[in-house]
C-alpha positions as CSV (number, residue, x, y, z in Angstrom):
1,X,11.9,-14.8,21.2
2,X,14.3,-16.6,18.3
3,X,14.7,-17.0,15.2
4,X,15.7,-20.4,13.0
5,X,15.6,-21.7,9.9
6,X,12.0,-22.4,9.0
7,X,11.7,-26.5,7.8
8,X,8.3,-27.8,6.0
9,X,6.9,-28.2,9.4
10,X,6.2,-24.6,9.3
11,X,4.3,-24.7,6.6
12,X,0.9,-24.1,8.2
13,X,1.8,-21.5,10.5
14,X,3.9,-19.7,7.9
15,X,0.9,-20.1,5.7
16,X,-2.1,-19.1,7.6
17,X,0.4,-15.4,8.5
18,X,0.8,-15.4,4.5
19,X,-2.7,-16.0,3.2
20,X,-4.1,-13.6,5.5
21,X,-1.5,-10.8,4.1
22,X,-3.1,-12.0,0.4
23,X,-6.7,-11.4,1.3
24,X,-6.7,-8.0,3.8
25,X,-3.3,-6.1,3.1
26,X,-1.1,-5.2,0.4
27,X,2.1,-6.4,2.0
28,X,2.3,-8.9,-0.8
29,X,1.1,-8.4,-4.8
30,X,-0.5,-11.8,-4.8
31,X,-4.0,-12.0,-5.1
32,X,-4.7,-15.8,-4.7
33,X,-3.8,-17.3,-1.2
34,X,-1.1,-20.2,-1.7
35,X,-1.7,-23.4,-1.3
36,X,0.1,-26.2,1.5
37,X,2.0,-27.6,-1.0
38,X,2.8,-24.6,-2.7
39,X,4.5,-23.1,0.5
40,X,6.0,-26.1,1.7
41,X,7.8,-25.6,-2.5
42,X,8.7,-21.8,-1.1
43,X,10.9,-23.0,1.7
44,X,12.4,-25.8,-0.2
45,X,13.5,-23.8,-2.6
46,X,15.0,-21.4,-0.4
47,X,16.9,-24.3,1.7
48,X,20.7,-23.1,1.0
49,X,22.1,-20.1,0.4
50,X,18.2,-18.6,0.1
51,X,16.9,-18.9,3.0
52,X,13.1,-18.6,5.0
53,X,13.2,-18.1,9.2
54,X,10.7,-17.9,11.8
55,X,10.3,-16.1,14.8
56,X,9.2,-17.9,17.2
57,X,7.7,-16.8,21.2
58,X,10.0,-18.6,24.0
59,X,6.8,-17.3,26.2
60,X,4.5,-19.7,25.2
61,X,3.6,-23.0,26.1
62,X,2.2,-24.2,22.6
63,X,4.4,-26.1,20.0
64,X,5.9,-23.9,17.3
65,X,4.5,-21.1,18.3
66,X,5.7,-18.7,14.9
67,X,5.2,-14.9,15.3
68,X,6.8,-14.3,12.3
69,X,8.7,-15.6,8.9
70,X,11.1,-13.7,6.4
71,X,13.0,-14.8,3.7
72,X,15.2,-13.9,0.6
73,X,14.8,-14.4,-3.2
74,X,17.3,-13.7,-6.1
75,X,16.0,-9.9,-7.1
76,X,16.6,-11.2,-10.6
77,X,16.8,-14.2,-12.9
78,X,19.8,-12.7,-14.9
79,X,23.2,-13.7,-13.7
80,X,24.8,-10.8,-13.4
81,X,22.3,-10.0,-10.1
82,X,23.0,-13.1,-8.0
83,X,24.7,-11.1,-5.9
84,X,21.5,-9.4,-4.7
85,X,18.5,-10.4,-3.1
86,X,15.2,-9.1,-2.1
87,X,13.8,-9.4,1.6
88,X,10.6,-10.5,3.1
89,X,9.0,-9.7,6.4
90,X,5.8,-10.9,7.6
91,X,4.6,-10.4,11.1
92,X,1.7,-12.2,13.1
93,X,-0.9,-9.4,13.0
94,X,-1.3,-10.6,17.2
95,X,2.6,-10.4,17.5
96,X,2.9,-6.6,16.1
97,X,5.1,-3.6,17.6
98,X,7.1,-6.3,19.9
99,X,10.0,-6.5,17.9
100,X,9.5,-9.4,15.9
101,X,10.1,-8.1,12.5
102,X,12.9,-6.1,13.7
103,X,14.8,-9.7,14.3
104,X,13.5,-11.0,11.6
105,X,15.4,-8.8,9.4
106,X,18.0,-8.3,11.5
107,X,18.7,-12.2,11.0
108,X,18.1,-11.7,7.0
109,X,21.1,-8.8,7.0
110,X,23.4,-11.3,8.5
111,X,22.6,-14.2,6.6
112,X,22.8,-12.3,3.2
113,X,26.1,-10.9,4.7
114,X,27.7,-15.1,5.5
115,X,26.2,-16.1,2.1
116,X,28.6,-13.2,0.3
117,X,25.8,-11.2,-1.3
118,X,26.2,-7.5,-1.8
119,X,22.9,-5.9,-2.0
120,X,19.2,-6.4,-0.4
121,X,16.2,-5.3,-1.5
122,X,12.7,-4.4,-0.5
123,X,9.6,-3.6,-2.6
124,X,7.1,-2.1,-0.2
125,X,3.6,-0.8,-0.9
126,X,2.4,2.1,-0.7
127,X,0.2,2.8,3.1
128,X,3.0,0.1,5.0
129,X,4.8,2.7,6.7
130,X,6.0,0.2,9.5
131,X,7.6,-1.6,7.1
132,X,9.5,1.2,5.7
133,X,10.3,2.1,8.8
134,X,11.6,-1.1,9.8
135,X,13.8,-1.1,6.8
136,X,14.8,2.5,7.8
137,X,15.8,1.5,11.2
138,X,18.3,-1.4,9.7
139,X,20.5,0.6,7.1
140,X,18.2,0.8,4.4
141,X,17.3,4.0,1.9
142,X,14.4,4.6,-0.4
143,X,16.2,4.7,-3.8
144,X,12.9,4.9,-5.8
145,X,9.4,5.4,-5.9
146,X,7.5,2.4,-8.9
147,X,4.6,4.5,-9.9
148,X,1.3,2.1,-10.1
149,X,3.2,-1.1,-10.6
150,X,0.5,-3.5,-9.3
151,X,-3.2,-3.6,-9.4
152,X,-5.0,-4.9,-5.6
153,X,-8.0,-4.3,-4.0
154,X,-9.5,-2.4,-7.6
155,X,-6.6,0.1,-7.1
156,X,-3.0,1.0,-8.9
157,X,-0.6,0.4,-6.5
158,X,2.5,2.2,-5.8
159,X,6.1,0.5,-4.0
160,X,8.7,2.2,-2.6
161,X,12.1,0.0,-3.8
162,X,14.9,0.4,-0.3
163,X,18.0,-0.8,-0.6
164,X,21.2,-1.8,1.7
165,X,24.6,-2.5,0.9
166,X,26.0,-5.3,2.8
């Protein structure tokens, strides 16, 4: 398994991992799957020094086979935060507990690290304790606790805000 800069020709994969997250999980807030276009906007907009990779499987046979897909955002529109940014991890639900999200964010550390930002961030929802624990596992701590700051599935939702220095 690798990981590489993810180009619009990832779109779809990266897409069908996302939407499914939207619909069954609350790994992500939205509540409307994106949209081709929207998420080909997503990685253009991180091309630079914001950034979206892929994990792909050197096992298999098929074309772009993606197992995976993280990238950073500003944590905040305000200037004086563009020296943090926020992670995102999303694993194939077929490509789980084989180390995939662990190089993902692995990869994310390092490239916050060459792109000279200070501090990373992860909001993560309540009930994803393998996502904590993947964050634990990398030099991450919880720092707070956002009491019912999002509303999914007819429920208040809680998220736990980690944080690593780089």
């Amino acid at each position: 398994m690798h990981v590489r800069p993810a180009t619009v020709d990832d779109a779809s994969a990266i897409l069908e991992i996302y939407n499914r997250e939207v619909l069954e999980s609350t790994a992500t807030f939205d509540l409307v799957p994106r949209t081709l276009e929207e998420q080909v906007d997503y990685i253009l907009d991180r091309s630079g020094g914001l950034v979206v990779i892929v994990a792909e499987d050197d096992e298999t046979h098929e074309a772009r086979a993606i197992t995976g897909f993280g990238s950073l955002s500003f944590y905040r529109d305000r200037p004086a935060y563009r020296t943090s940014v926020e992670n995102s991890v999303y694993v194939h639900r077929d490509h789980r507990r084989r180390g995939v999200g662990d190089l993902i964010l692995a990869e994310l550390i390092e490239l916050a690290r060459l792109h000279g930002f200070h501090a990373m961030l992860a909001r993560i929802a309540e009930a994803q304790e393998a996502s904590v624990a993947l964050h634990q596992r990398h030099g991450f701590e919880l720092v707070g606790i956002e009491k019912e700051v999002g509303r999914k599935f007819n429920q208040w939702r809680d998220c736990a805000l980690m944080q690593r220095l780089i």
